[in-house]
C-alpha positions as a Markdown table, in Angstrom:
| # | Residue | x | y | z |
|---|---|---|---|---|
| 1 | Unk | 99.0 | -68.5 | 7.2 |
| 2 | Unk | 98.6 | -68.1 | 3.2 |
| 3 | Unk | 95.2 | -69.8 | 3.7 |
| 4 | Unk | 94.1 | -67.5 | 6.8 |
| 5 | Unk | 95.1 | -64.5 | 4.2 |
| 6 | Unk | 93.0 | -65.7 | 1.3 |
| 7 | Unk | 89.9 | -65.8 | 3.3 |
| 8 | Unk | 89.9 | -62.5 | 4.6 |
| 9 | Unk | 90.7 | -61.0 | 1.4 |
| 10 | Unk | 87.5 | -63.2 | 0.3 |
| 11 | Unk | 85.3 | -62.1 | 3.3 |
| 12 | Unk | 86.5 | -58.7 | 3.0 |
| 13 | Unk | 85.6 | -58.8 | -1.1 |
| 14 | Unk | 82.1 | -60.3 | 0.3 |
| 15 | Unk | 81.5 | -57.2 | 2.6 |
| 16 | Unk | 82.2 | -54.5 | -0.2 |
| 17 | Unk | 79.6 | -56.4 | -2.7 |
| 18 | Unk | 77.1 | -56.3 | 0.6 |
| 19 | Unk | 77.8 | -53.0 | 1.1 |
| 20 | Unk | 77.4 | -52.0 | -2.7 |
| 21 | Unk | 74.1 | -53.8 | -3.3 |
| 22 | Unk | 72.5 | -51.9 | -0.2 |
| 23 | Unk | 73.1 | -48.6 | -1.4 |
| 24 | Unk | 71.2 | -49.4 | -4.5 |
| 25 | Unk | 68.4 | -50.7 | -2.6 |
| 26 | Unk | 64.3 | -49.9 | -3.5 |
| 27 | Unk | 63.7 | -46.2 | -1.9 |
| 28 | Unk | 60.0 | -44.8 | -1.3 |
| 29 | Unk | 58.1 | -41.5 | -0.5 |
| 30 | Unk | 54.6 | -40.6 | -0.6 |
| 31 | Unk | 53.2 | -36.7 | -0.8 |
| 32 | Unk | 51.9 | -35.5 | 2.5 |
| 33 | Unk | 48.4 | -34.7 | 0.3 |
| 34 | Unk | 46.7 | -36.6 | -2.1 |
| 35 | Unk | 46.2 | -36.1 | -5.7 |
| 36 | Unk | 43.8 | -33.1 | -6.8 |
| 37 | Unk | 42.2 | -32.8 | -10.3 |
| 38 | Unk | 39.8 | -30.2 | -10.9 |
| 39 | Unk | 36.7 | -28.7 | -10.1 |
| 40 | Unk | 33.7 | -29.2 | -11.8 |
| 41 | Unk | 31.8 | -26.7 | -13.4 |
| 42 | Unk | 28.0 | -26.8 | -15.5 |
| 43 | Unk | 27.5 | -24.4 | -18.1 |
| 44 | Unk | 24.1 | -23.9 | -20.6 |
| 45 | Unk | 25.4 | -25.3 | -23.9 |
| 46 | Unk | 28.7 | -26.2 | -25.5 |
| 47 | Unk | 28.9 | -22.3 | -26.5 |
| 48 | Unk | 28.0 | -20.9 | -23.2 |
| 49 | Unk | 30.3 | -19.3 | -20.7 |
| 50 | Unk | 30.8 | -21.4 | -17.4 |
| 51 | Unk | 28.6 | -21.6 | -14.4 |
| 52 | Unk | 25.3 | -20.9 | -16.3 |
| 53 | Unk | 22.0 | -23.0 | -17.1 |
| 54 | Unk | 19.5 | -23.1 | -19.7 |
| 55 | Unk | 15.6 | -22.7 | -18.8 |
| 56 | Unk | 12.6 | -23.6 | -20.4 |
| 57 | Unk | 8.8 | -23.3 | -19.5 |
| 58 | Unk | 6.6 | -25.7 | -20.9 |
| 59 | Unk | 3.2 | -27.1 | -20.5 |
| 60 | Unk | 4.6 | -30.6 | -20.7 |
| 61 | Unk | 6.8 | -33.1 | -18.3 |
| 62 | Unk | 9.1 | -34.0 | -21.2 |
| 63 | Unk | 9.8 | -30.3 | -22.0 |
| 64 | Unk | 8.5 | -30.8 | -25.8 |
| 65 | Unk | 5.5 | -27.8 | -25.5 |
| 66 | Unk | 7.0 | -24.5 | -24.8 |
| 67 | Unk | 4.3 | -22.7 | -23.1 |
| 68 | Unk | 3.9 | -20.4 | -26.2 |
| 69 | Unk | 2.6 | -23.2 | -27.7 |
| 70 | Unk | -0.6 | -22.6 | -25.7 |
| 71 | Unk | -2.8 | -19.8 | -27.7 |
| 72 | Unk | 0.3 | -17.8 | -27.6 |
| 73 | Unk | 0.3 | -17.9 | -23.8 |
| 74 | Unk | 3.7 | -16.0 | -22.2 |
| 75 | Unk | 2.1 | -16.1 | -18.7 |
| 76 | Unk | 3.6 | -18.7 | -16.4 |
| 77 | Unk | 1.1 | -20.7 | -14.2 |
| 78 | Unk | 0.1 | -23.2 | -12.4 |
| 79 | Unk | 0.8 | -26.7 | -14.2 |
| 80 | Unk | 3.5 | -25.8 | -16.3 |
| 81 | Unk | 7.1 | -27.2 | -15.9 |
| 82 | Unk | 10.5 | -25.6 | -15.5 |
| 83 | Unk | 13.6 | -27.5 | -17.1 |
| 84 | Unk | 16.7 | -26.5 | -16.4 |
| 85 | Unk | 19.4 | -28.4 | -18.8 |
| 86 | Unk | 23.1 | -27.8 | -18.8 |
| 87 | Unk | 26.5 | -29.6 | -20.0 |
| 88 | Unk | 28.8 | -30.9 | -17.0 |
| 89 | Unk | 32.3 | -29.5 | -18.0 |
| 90 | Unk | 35.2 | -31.4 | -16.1 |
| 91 | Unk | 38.7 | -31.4 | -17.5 |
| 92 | Unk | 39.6 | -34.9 | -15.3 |
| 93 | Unk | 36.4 | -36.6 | -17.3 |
| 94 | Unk | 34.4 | -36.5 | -13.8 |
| 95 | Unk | 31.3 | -37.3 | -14.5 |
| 96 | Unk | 28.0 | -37.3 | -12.0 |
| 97 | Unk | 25.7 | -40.7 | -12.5 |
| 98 | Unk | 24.4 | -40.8 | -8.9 |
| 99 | Unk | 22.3 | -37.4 | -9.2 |
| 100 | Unk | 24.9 | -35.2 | -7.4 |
| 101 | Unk | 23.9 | -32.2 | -8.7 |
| 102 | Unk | 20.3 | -32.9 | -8.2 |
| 103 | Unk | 20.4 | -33.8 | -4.4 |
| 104 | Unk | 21.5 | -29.9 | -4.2 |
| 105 | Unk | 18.6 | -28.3 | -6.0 |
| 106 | Unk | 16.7 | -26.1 | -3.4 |
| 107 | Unk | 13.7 | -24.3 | -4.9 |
| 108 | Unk | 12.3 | -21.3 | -4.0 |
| 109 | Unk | 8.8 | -18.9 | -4.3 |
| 110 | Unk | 9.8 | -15.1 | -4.9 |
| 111 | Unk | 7.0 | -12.9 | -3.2 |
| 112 | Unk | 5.9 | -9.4 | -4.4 |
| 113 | Unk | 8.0 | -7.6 | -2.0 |
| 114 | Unk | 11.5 | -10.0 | -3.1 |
| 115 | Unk | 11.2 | -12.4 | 0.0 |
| 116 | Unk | 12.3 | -15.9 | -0.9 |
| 117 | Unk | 10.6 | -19.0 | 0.6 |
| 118 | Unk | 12.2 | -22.6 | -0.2 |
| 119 | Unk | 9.1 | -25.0 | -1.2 |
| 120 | Unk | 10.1 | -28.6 | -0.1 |
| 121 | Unk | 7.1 | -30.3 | -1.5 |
| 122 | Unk | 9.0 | -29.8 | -4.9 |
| 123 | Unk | 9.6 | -33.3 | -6.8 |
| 124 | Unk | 12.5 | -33.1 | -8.9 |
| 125 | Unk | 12.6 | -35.8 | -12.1 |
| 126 | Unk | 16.5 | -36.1 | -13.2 |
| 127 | Unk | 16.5 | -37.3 | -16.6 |
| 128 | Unk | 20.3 | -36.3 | -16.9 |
| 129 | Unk | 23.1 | -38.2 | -18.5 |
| 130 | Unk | 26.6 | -38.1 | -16.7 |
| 131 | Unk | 27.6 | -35.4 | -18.3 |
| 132 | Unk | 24.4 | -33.7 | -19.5 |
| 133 | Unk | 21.8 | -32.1 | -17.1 |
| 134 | Unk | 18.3 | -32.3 | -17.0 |
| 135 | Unk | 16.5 | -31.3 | -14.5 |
| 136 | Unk | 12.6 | -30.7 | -14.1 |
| 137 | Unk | 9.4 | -30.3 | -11.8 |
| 138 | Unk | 6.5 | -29.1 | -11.8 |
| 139 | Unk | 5.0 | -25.4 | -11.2 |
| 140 | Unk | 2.5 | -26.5 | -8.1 |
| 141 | Unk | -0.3 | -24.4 | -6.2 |
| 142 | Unk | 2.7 | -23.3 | -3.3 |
| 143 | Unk | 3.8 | -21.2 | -6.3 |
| 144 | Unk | 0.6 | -19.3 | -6.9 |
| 145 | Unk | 1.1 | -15.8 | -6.6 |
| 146 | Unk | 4.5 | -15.6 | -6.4 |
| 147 | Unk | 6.2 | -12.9 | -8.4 |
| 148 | Unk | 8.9 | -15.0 | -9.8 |
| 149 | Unk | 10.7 | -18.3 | -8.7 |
| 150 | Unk | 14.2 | -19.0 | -7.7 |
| 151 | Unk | 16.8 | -21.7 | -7.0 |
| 152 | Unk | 20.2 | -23.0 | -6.0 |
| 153 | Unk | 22.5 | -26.0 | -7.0 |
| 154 | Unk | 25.9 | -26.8 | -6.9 |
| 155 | Unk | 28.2 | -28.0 | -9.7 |
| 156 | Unk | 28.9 | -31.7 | -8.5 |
| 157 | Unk | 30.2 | -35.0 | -10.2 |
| 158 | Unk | 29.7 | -38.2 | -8.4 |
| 159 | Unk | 33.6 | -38.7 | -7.8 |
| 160 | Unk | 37.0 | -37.1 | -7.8 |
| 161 | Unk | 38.6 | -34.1 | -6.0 |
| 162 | Unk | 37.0 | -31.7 | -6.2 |
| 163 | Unk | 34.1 | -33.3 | -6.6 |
| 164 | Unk | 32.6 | -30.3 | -6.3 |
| 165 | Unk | 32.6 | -26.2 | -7.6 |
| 166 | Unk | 30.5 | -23.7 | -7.5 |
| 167 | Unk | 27.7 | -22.7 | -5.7 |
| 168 | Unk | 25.1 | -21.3 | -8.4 |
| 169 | Unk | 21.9 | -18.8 | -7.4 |
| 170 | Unk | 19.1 | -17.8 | -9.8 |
| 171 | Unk | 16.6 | -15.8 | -7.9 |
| 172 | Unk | 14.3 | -15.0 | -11.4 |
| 173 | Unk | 13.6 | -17.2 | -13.5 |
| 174 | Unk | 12.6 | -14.5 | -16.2 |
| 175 | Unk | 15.8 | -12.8 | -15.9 |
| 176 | Unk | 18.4 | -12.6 | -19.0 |
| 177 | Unk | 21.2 | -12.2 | -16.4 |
| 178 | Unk | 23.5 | -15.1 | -15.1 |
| 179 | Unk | 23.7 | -17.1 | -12.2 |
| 180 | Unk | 25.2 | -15.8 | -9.2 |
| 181 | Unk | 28.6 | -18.0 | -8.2 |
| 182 | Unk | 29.8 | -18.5 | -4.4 |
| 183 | Unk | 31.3 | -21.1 | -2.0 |
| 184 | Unk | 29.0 | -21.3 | 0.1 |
| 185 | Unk | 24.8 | -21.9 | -0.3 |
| 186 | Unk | 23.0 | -18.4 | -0.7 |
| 187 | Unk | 19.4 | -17.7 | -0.8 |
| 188 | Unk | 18.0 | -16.2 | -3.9 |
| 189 | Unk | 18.4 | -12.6 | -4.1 |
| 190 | Unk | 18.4 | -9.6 | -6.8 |
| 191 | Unk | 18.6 | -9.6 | -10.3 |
| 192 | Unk | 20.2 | -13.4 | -11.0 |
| 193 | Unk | 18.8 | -15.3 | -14.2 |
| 194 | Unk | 20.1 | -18.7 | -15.5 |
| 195 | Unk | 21.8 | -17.4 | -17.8 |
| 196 | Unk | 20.0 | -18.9 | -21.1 |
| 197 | Unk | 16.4 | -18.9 | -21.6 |
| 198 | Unk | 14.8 | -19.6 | -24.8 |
| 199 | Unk | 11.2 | -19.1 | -24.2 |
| 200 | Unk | 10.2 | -15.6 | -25.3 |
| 201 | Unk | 9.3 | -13.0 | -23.1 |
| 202 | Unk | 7.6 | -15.1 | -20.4 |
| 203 | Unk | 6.4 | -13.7 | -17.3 |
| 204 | Unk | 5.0 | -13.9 | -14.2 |
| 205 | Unk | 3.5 | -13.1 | -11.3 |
| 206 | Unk | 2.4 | -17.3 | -11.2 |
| 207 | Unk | -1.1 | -17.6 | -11.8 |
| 208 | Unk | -3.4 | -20.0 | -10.8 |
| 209 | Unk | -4.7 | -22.9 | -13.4 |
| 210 | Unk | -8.0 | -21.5 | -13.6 |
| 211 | Unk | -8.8 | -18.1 | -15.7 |
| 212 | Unk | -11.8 | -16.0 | -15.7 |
| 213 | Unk | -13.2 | -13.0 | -17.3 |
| 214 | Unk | -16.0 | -10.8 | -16.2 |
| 215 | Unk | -18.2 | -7.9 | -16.7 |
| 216 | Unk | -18.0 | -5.4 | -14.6 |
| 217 | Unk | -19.4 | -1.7 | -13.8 |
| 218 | Unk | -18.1 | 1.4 | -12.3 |
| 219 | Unk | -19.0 | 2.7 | -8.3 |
| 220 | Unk | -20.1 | 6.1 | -7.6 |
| 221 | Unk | -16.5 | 7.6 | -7.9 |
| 222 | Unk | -16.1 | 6.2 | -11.6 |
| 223 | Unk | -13.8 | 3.1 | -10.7 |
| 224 | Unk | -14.1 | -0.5 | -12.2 |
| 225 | Unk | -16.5 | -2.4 | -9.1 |
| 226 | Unk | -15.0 | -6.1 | -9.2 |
| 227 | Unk | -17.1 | -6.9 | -6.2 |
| 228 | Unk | -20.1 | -6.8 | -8.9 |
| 229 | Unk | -19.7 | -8.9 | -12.1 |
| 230 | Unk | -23.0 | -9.3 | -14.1 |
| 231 | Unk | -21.0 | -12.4 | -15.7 |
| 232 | Unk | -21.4 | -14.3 | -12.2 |
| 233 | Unk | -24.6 | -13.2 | -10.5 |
| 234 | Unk | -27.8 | -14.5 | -8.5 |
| 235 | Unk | -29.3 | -11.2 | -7.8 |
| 236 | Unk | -32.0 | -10.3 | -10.4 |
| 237 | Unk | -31.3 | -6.8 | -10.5 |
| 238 | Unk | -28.1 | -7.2 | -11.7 |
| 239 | Unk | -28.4 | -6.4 | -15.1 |
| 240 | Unk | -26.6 | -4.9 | -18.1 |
| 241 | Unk | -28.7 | -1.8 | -19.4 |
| 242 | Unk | -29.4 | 0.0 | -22.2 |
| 243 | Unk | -26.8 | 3.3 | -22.2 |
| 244 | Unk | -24.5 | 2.2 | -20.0 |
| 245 | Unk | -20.8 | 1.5 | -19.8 |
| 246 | Unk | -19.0 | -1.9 | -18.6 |
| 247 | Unk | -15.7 | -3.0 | -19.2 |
| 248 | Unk | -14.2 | -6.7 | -18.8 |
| 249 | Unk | -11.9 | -7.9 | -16.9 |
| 250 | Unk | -10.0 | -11.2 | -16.8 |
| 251 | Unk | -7.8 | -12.6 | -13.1 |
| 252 | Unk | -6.7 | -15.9 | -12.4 |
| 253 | Unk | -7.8 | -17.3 | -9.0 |
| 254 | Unk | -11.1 | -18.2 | -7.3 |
| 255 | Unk | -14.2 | -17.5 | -10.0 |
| 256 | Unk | -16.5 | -15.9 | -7.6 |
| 257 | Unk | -13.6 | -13.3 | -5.9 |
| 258 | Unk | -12.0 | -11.6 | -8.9 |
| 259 | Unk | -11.0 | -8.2 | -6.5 |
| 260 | Unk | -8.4 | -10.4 | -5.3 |
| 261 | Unk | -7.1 | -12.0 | -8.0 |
| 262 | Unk | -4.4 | -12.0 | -10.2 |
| 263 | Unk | -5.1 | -9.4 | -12.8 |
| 264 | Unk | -4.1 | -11.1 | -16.2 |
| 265 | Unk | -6.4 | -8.6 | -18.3 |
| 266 | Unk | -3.0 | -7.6 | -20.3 |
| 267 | Unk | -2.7 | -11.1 | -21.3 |
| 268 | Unk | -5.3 | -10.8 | -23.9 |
| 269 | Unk | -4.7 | -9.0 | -27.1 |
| 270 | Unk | -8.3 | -9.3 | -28.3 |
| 271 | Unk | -11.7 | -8.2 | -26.1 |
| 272 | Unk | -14.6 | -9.2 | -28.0 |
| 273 | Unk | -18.3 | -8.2 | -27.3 |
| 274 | Unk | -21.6 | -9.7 | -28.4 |
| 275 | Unk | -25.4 | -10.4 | -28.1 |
| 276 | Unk | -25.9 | -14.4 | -26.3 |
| 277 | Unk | -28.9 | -16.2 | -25.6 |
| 278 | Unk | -32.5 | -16.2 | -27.6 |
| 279 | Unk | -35.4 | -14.0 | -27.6 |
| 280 | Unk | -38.5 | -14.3 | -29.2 |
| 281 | Unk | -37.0 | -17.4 | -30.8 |
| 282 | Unk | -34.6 | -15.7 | -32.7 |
| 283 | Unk | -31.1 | -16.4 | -31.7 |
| 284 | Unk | -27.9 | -14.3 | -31.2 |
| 285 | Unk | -24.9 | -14.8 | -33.6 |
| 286 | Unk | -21.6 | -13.4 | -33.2 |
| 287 | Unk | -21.0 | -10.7 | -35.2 |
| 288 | Unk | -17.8 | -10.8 | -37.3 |
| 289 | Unk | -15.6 | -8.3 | -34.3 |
| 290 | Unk | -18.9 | -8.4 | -32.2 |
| 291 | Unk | -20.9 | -5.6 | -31.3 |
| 292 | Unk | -17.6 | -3.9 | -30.0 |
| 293 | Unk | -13.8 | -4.6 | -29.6 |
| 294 | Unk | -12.1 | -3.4 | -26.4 |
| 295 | Unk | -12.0 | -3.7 | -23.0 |
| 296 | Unk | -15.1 | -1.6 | -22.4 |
| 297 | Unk | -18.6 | -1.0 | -24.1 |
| 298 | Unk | -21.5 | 1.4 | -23.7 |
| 299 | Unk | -24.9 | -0.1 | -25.0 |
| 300 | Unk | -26.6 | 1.9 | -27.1 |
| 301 | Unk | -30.0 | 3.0 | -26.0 |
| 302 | Unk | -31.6 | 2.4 | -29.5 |
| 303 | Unk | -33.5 | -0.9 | -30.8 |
| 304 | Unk | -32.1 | 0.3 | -34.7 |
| 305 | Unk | -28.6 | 1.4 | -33.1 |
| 306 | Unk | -26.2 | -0.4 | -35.8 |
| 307 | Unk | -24.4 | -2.2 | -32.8 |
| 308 | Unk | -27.3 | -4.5 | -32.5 |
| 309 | Unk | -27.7 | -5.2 | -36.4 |
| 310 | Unk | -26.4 | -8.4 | -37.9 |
| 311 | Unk | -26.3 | -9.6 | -41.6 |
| 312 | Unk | -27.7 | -12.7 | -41.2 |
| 313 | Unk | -29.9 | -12.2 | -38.1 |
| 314 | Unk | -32.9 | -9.5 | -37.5 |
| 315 | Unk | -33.0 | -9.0 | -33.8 |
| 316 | Unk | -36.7 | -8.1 | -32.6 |
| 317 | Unk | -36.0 | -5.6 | -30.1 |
| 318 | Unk | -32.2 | -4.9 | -30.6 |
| 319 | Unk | -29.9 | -5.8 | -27.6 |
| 320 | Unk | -33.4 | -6.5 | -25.0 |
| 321 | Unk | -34.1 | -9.9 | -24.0 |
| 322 | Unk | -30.3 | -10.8 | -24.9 |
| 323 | Unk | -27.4 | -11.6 | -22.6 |
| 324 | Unk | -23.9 | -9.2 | -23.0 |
| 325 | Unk | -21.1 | -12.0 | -23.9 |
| 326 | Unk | -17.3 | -11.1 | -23.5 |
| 327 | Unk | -14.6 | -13.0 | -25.1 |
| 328 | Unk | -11.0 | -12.7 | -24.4 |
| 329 | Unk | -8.5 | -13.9 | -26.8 |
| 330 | Unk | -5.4 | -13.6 | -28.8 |
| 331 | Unk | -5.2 | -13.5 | -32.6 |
């Protein structure tokens, strides 16, 4: 009976220890959601506010040439290269190595009237780091004409969540404004820049690679005739005459249809006139600020009128037997 008593005092002892150990036992939960860090954002330099981009046109793929760099050139056109650059700001140390952001980049030619068209032909070169932007193409022919350019992308890293932020618009490239945030993918409208852009006071509309100046008359009601430019002629009895007025022109576009080109006249500071060509073997020289400066020139109607007297050369019958050359240039 003593024996009976000592083992259930010991198998009762066993039970409590049991009992005690379980309620100490490993216990687990998981959160209904998983772990979220924070969005990504892009931003034009280290100093710049959030959700903005820094844009440069230049005449080179490696961005090196502002376009400035071409005889002062501030006209965009066909050939050049846009780079947008940026930091990639993420607090989690997100990063984007698989060209997130650039698989978003939609690019878009801005007609006269506002209207946006998205050009898909555009080829993008990524020469980003993963957590520095660079993005570039080139300005093609499906951009001629276009009064400005615009584009979307979205702030994106490669991984984490969010991998994603904002939705960024810039529907004028020559706009000092800033990018236009959202949630969702817009199309460029209004008055959205990219926030940062160094080149100075570039502009558009786009303009075709190939330049041209002309010389040009008046019609009967006393406005410039682009349909006749003595610079580009066949007919004989197109000629520049003694007494008369012309004025030059310059449009970028197709050589032989200046009426419907681009006007670039304004882009030339400098309109330079002079005698071309040789007559009676004596050959024109330029004239130190030709014959005349401006855009137009009447032709005197006298063999000793001082426009057609040079300090080196003595022209046998003044401005006759000469052709009128224009040149267009900055200082």
């Amino acid at each position: 009976m003593k024996n009976l008593t000592i083992k259930k005092v010991a198998l009762g002892l066993f039970l409590a220890g049991y009992a005690a150990s379980s309620a100490f036992a490993a216990l687990e939960a998981s959160s209904v959601n998983v772990i979220k860090g924070n969005a990504p954002a892009i931003k034009a330099n280290s100093g710049a506010n959030e959700h903005t981009m820094t844009l440069t046109v230049t005449t080179d793929p490696t961005g090196n040439s502002p376009i400035s760099s071409d005889n002062g050139r501030q006209r965009v056109q066909v050939g050049d290269y846009i780079h947008i650059t940026y930091d990639l700001v993420d607090n989690d140390g997100d990063t984007d190595s698989t060209g997130a952001i650039k698989s978003t980049l939609k690019v878009y030619k801005i007609a006269q009237d506002g209207t946006p068209t998205q050009v898909t032909t555009v080829q993008v070169q990524d020469d980003s780091t993963a957590s520095q932007g660079h993005l570039s193409f080139k300005i093609t022919d499906a951009f001629a004409g276009a009064k400005t350019i615009g584009y979307t992308l979205q702030e994106k890293t490669s991984y984490g969540l969010p991998d994603y932020g904002q939705f960024l618009m810039v529907s004028d490239i020559f706009s000092s404004t800033s990018p236009a945030g959202s949630d969702s993918e817009p199309t460029p409208t209004g008055d959205h820049g990219p926030g940062v852009t160094p080149n100075p006071n570039i502009v558009g509309p786009i303009t075709p690679s190939s330049r041209f100046v002309g010389i040009f008359g008046y019609d009967r009601n006393g406005d410039l005739d682009l349909t006749i430019n003595y610079a580009n002629t066949t007919d004989p009895d197109v000629y520049p005459k003694y007494g008369q007025t012309y004025e030059a022109y310059a449009w970028a576009g197709d050589a032989a249809d200046p009426e419907h080109g681009i006007n670039i006249t304004g882009d030339f500071a400098i309109y330079e006139w002079n005698l071309d060509g040789t007559y009676g073997t004596v050959t024109a020289q330029d004239k130190v600020n030709g014959i005349a400066r401006g855009l137009t020139i009447t032709l005197a109607n006298n063999n000793a009128a001082s426009m057609y007297q040079h300090p080196s050369v003595t022209y046998k019958a003044g401005g006759q037997g000469y052709k009128l050359k224009i040149t267009a240039k900055n200082p």
